[in-house]
BATIVEX-405921 format. One record per residue (C-alpha): x, y, z; residue in three letters. Coordinates in steps of 0.1 Angstrom, whole numbers, plus 2048, in hexadecimal, padded with zeros to 3 digits. Example, Ala and Ser with C-alpha at 12.3 -4.5 7.8 and 13.67 -1.06 7.14 Angstrom:
2
87B7D384Eala
8897F5847ser
# end
This chain:
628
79FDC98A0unk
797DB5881unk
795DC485Cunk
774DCF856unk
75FDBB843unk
73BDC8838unk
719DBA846unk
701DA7831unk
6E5DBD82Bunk
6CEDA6842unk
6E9DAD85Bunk
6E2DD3856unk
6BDDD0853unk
6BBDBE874unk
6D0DD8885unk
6B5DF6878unk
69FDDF883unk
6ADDDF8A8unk
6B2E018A6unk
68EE068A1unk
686DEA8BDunk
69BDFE8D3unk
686E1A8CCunk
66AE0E8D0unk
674DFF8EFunk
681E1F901unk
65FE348F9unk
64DE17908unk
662E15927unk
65FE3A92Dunk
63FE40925unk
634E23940unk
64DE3995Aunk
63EE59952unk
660E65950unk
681E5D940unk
690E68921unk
685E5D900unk
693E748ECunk
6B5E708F3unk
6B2E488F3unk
6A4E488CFunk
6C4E5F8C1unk
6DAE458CAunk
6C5E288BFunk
6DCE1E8A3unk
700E218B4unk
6EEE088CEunk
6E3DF08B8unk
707DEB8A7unk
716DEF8C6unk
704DD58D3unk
6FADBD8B8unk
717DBF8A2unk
737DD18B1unk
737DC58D5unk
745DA68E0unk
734D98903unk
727D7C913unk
700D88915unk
6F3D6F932unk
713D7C946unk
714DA1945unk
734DA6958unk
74DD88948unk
76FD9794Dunk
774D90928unk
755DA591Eunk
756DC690Bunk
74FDDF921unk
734E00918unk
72DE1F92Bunk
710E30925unk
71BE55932unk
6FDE67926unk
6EBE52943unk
6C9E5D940unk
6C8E4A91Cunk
6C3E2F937unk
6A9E20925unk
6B7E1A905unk
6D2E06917unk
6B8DF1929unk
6A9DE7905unk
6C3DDF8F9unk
6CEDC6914unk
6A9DB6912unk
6AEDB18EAunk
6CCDA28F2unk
6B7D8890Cunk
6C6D93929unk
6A7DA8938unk
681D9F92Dunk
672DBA91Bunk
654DB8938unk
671DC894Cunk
675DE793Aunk
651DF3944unk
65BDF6969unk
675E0E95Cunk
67DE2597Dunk
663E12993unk
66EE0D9BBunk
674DEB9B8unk
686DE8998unk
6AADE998Eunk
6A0DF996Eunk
6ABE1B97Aunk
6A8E4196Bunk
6CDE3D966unk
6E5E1F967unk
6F2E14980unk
707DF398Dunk
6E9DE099Cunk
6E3DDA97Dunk
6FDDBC971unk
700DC9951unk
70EDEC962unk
734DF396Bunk
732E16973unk
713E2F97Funk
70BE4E966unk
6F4E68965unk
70BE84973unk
719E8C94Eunk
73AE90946unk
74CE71959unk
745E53944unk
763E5692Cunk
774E5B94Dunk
76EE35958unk
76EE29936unk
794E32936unk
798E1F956unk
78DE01943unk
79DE05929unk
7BEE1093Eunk
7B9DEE94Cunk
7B4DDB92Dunk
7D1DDE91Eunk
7E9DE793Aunk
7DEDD4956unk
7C8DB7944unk
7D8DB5925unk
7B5DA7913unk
7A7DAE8F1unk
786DBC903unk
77EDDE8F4unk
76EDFA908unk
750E118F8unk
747E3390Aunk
723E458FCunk
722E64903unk
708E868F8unk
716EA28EDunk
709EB9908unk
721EA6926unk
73EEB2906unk
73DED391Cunk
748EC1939unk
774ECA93Dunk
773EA7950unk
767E9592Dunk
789EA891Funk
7A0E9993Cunk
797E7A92Funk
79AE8090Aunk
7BEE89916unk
7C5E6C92Aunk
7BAE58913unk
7D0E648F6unk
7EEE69909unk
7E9E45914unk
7DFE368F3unk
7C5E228FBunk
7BBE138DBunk
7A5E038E9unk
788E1B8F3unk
76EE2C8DBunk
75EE478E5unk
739E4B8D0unk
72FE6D8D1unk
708E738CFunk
705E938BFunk
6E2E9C8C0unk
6E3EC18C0unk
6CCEC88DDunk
6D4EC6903unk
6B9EC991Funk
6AEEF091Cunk
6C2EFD8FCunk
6D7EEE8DCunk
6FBEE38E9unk
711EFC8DFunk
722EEA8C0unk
6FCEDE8B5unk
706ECB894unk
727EDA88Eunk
737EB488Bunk
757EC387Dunk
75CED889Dunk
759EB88B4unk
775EA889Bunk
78DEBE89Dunk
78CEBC8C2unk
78FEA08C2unk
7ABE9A8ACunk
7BBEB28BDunk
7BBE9C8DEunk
7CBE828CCunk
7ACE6E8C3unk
7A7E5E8A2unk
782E68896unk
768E61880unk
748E73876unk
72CE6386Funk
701E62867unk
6FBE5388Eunk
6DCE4487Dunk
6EDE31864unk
6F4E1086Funk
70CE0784Cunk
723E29856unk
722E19879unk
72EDF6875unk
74BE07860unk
754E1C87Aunk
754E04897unk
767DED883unk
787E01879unk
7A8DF7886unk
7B5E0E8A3unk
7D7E178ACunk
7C7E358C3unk
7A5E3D8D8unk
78EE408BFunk
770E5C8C1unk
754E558A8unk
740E718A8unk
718E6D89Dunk
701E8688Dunk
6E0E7D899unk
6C3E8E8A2unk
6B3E8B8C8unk
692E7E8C5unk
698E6B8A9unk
677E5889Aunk
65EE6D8B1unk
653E81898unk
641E9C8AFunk
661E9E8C4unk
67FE998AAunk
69CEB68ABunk
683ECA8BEunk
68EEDB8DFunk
677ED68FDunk
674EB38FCunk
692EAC90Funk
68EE9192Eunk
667E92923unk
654E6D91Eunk
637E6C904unk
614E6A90Funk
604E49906unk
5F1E5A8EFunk
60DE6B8DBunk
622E4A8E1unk
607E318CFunk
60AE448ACunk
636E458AFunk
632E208BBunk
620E17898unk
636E26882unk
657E1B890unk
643DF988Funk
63DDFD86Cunk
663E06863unk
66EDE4871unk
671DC8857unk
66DDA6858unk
681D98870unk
695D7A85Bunk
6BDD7D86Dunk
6BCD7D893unk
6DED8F89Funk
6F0D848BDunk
70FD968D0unk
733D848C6unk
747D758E1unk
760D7F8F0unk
785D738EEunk
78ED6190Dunk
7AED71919unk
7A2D87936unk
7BAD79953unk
7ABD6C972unk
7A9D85992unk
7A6D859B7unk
7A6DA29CBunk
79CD979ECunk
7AED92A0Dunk
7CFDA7A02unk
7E1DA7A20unk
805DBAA24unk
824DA5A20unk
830DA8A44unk
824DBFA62unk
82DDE5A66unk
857DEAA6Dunk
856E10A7Aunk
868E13A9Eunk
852E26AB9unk
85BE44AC1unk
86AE4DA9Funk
85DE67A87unk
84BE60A63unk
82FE75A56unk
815E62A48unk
810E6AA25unk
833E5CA23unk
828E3DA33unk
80CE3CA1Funk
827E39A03unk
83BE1BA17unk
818E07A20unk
80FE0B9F5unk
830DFD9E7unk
829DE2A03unk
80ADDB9FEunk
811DD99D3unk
829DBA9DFunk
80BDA99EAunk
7F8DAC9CBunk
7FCDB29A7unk
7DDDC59A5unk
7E3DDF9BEunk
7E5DFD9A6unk
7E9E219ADunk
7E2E4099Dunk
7ECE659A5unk
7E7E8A998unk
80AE92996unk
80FE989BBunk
820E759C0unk
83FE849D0unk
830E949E9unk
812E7E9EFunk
82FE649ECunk
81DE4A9D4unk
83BE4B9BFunk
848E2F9D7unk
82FE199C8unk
83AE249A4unk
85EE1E9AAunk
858DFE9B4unk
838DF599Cunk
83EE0F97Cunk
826DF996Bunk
80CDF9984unk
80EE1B985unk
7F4E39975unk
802E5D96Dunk
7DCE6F96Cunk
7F1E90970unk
7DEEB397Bunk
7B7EA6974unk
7AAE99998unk
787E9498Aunk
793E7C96Dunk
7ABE6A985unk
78FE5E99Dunk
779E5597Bunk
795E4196Dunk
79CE2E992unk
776E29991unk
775E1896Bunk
79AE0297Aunk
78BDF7996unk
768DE5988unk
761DC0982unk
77EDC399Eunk
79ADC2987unk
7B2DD999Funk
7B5DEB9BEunk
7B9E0E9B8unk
7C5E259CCunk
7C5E499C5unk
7D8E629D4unk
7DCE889D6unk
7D9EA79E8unk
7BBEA39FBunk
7ACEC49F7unk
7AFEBD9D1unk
797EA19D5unk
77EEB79DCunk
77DEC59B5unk
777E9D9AEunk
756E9A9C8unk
73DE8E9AEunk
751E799A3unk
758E6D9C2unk
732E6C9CAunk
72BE559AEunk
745E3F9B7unk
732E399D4unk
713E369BBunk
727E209A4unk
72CE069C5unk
753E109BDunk
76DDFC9CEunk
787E1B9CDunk
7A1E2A9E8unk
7A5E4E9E8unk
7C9E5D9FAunk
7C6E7DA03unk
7E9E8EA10unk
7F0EB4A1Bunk
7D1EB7A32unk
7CAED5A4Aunk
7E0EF3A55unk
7F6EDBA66unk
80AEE1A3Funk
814F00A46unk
822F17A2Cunk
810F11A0Dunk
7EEF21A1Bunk
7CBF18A15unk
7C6F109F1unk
7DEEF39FCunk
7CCEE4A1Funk
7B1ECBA1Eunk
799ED9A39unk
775ECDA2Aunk
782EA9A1Eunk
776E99A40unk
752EABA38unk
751E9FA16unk
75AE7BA1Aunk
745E74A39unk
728E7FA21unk
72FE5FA09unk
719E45A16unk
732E2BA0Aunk
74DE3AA14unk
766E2DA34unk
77CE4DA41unk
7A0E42A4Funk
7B2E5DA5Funk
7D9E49A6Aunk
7EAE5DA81unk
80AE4CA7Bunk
820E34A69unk
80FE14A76unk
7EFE22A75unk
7EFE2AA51unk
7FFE09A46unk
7E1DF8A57unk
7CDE11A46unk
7D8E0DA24unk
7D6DE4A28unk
7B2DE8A35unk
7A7DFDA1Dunk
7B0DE6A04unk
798DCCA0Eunk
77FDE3A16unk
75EDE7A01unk
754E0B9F4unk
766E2D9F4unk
782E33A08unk
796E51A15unk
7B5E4FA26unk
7B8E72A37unk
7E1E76A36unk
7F8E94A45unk
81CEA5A3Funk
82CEAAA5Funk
83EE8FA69unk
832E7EA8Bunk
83AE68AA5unk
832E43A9Eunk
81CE38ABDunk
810E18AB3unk
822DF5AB6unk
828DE7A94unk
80DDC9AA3unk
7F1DE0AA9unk
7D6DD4A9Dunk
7BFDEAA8Eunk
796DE9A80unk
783DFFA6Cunk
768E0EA85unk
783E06AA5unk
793E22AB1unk
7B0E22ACDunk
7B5E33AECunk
7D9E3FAECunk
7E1E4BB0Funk
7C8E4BB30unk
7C9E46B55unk
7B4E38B6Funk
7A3E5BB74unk
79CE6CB55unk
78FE8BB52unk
787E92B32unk
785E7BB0Dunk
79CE91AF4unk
797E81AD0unk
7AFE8CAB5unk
7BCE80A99unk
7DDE87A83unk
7F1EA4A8Cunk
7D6EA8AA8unk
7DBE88AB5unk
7FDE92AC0unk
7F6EB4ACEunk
7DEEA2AE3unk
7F9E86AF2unk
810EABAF7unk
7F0EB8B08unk
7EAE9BB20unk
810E9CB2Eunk
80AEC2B31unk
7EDEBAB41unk
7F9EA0B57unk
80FEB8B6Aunk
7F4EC8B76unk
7E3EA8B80unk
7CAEA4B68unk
7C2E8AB55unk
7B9E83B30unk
7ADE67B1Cunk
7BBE6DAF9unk
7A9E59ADEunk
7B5E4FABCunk
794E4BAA6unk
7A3E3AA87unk
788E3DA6Funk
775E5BA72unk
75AE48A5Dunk
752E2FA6Cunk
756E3BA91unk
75BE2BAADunk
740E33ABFunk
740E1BADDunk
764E26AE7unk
75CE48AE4unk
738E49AF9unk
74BE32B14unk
764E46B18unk
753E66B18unk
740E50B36unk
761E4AB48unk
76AE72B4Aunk
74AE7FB53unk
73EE87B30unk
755E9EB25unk
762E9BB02unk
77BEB5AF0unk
780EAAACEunk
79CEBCAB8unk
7A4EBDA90unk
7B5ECDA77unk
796ED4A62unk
778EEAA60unk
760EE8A7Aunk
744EDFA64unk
744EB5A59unk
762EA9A6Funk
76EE95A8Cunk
75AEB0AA3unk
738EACA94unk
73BE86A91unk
740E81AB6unk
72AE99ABEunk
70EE8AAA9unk
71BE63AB6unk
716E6FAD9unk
6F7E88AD0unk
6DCE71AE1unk
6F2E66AFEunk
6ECE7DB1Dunk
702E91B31unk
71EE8FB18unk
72AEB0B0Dunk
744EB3AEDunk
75AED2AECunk
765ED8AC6unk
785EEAABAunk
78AEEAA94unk
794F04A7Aunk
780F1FA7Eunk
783F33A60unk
797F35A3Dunk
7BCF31A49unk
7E1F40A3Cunk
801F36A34unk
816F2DA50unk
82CF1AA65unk
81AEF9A6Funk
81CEFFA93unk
812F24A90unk
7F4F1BA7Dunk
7EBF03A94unk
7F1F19AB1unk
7D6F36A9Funk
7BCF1CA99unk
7BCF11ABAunk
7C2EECAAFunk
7E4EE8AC2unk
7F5ED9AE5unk
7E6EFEAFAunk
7C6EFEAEAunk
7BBED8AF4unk
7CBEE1B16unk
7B6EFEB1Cunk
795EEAB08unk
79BECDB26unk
79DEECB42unk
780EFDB38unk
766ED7B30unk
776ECFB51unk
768EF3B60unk
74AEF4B4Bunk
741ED3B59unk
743EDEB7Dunk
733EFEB79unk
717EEFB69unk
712ED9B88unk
# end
């Protein structure tokens, strides 16, 4: 960053100026909405206008220029303050702003990526210095650009542990160039945060994590500048004293006003006095440009070197062919990145890290930070990220997950270790509500590879595939079943063994999958026949294949998982078949909160194993005919 040189005094004029504009602008929107939060726009009215009209560097009429500076707003509901200052800067009309929140604008309570000017959603506090590292991990590692990344964030989200994760992840990777702002206004929603105005508390913190700070007056827009334009050799946290309702004097550092608009009667007097406090306007500021040195990108149509090279019949479990199919796939494109929560020797990512060390992101023992940080890499589609872990662990990172799929994330989430199928290391360990919580992401696609061709195709599709996606990965080692040529679709699932006279449609997947192909020789013996179906992606399902051949054995389906009952394969084939008559679905699943174990002993007591489906497939077969 440049030495800092001092604005003119019309130069700092115009930006109190701005300030007040911004102001004035935020009370108006809000108070048009009936609902929003002025209070918390107008303590950060300052830090936007430098930010904005002085520090920044972007290309205004085109919001998301790889070379642009990038901002998070993290305090979210200060929506409306961001929204001003992006129609001062020309890109909105200020006749905009007054359909703050309406149905059918984009201007909404929170940000969010509809709008151009928007990388990442916020409003869930606590995860915006999460992306911001992300973006500024990609900057400099990935990009290697002068852009700069700016993170604003209140002081009440400061009580989320996930802002921490990032404060450490920032130090520890020395990315100099993020600056965090910290709005601290003393008052939260109901109560004063719990620091209030104690600035030298937040520095210390701060410092201890590694991050150069600076305290500041957040209303002065000389201190500011200065700030802002300091050279960095670390993350820098500039931490603001301001006070929450700044310029409403009926509502300034005054609890209770907190996510309350003004009346227009109580706005018309604040209106004429911030009016009054704005000078003559005689220096119009404009954003700097940005240095051109952002590389160009394409992401689309990564395809894997060569096909699959597993034999058939031999054994590979597939988070360890999740780990072949990544270092494969990284050959294809030098933005394939991946990032783990130091678990990459057993979820096997540290394939792709011995090949691709620099493509490569340590987030160590902090899930919900990890899926932040893939977020912030993956917008303006500078990379494909893919994330792996345990996938019971993912579940501590679910709203971050959720506003991924808010955020209109591009991000692929590897979750190894799932069910009992794991054995010894007992429940704490064993993904059995991942299934659930993924199929509840609207943008989310669920893969669930039952072996080492299967999850190759998996890992290439889910690279070109828009939205969240979870790739469902297990320990035991398998047989491979597929034909390195398969071809496989998200939404197209396979039908792995069946006859001329089925009986009954058995749907499993992983470990299941298996016990079902042991259950249809068993079965065989006896003369009875089984369809066996492989459903791929969980999410979406293939629900053609699965109605027409529930048809084709007389409507009898026996689905069969290593997961709780509740939110898997079970009660997504029952609900794809729920308005199709005479077909019955016979569910086994986990039943209840298991133990350590041998694999097959565990799936022996859930009733999830080769005698349990043979026995399901006995009694749908004399359920059937009793019922007739």
């Amino acid at each position: 960053m440049e030495d800092y040189h001092k604005p003119d005094q019309q130069t700092l004029q115009e930006l109190r100026n701005i300030a007040n504009r911004l102001r004035i602008s935020s009370i108006r929107a809000t108070t048009a909405a009936g609902s929003g939060h002025p209070t918390s726009c107008c303590s950060v009215a300052e830090i936007m206008s430098v930010l904005f009209f002085h520090t920044m560097k972007y290309k205004a009429q085109d919001p998301r220029n790889p070379n642009n500076d990038r901002f998070v707003l993290s305090k979210g509901h200060a929506a409306p303050v961001l929204y001003a200052a992006w129609a001062e800067a020309d890109y909105l009309k200020e006749t905009d702003l007054l359909n703050l929140r309406e149905i059918d604008s984009i201007l909404e309570g929170h940000p969010v990526p509809r709008q151009e000017f928007v990388d990442v959603a916020t409003g869930s506090l606590g995860q915006g210095l999460g992306a911001a590292c992300g973006m500024a991990y990609t900057g400099k590692y990935f990009d290697k650009a002068s852009y700069c990344v700016y993170c604003l964030l209140g002081d009440g989200e400061l009580s989320e542990g996930s802002v921490w994760e990032a404060m450490a992840f920032a130090s520890h990777y020395q990315l100099d160039n993020l600056v965090a702002i910290l709005d601290i206004n003393r008052l939260g929603q109901s109560d004063p945060a719990p620091l209030q105005h104690h600035v030298e508390k937040y520095q210390k913190r701060c410092k201890a994590f590694g991050w150069n700070t600076i305290v500041l007056d957040g209303h002065s827009v000389e201190e500011l500048c200065e700030a802002f334009g300091q050279a960095r050799q670390q993350p820098t946290a500039i931490i603001a004293k301001t006070f929450k309702g700044k310029g409403i004097a009926v509502a300034e550092d005054k609890l209770g006003w907190h996510g309350k608009p003004l009346t227009k009667e109580l706005a018309e007097p604040v209106l004429k006095e911030l009016h009054s406090q704005i000078l003559s306007k005689n220096k119009r500021l404009y954003p700097s440009l940005p240095v051109d040195d952002a590389p160009n990108v394409n992401i689309r149509n990564i395809r894997m070197p060569s096909p699959p090279s597993y034999k058939p019949g031999e054994k590979m479990a597939t988070r360890k062919a999740y780990g072949f199919a990544l270092a494969k796939l990284g050959r294809a494109s030098d933005r394939v990145i991946a990032l783990d929560g130091d678990t990459k020797n057993s979820t096997f990512s540290e394939m792709f890290k011995n090949e691709y060390p620099d493509r490569y992101i340590e987030c160590y023992i902090a899930e919900q930070n990890m899926v932040s940080v893939a977020i912030g890499c993956a917008t303006r589609d500078r990379t494909v990220a893919f994330v792996s872990s345990f996938a019971a662990f993912f579940s501590r990172a679910f709203d971050q997950i959720r506003m991924a799929a808010i955020s209109e994330s591009n991000i692929n989430l590897v979750g190894s270790h799932c069910g009992v199928s794991i054995g010894e290391d007992g429940p704490s360990q064993m993904a059995l509500e991942d299934l659930a919580m993924f199929r509840s992401v609207p943008t989310a696609t669920v893969f669930y590879p039952s072996d080492g061709v299967s999850t190759e195709k998996a890992v290439e599709l889910a690279a070109n595939t828009k939205g969240v996606c979870f790739i469902r990965t297990s320990r035991p080692e398998n047989t491979v079943i597929y034909n390195n040529n398969e071809d496989f679709q998200v939404g197209q699932a396979k039908v792995v063994h069946q006859s001329k006279d089925d009986h009954v449609t058995v749907i499993g997947a992983g470990v299941t999958l298996h016990e079902a192909l042991a259950a249809a020789e068993h079965l065989k013996k006896e003369k009875i026949n089984i369809r066996v179906i492989d459903p791929f992606t969980i999410k979406p399902l293939d629900v053609k294949l699965i109605i027409d051949s529930a048809k084709a054995t007389k409507g009898r389906i026996v689905t069969v998982e290593d997961h709780y009952y509740e939110g898997g394969i079970g009660e997504a084939v029952a609900s794809a078949v729920a308005s199709e008559p005479g077909i019955v679905v016979h569910r086994l699943a986990v039943s209840h909160v298991p133990r350590s174990g041998k694999a097959a002993e565990l799936l022996q007591m859930f009733g999830i194993d080769k005698e349990a489906i043979v026995q399901a497939v006995k009694k749908a077969i004399s359920s059937s005919a009793n019922g007739k």
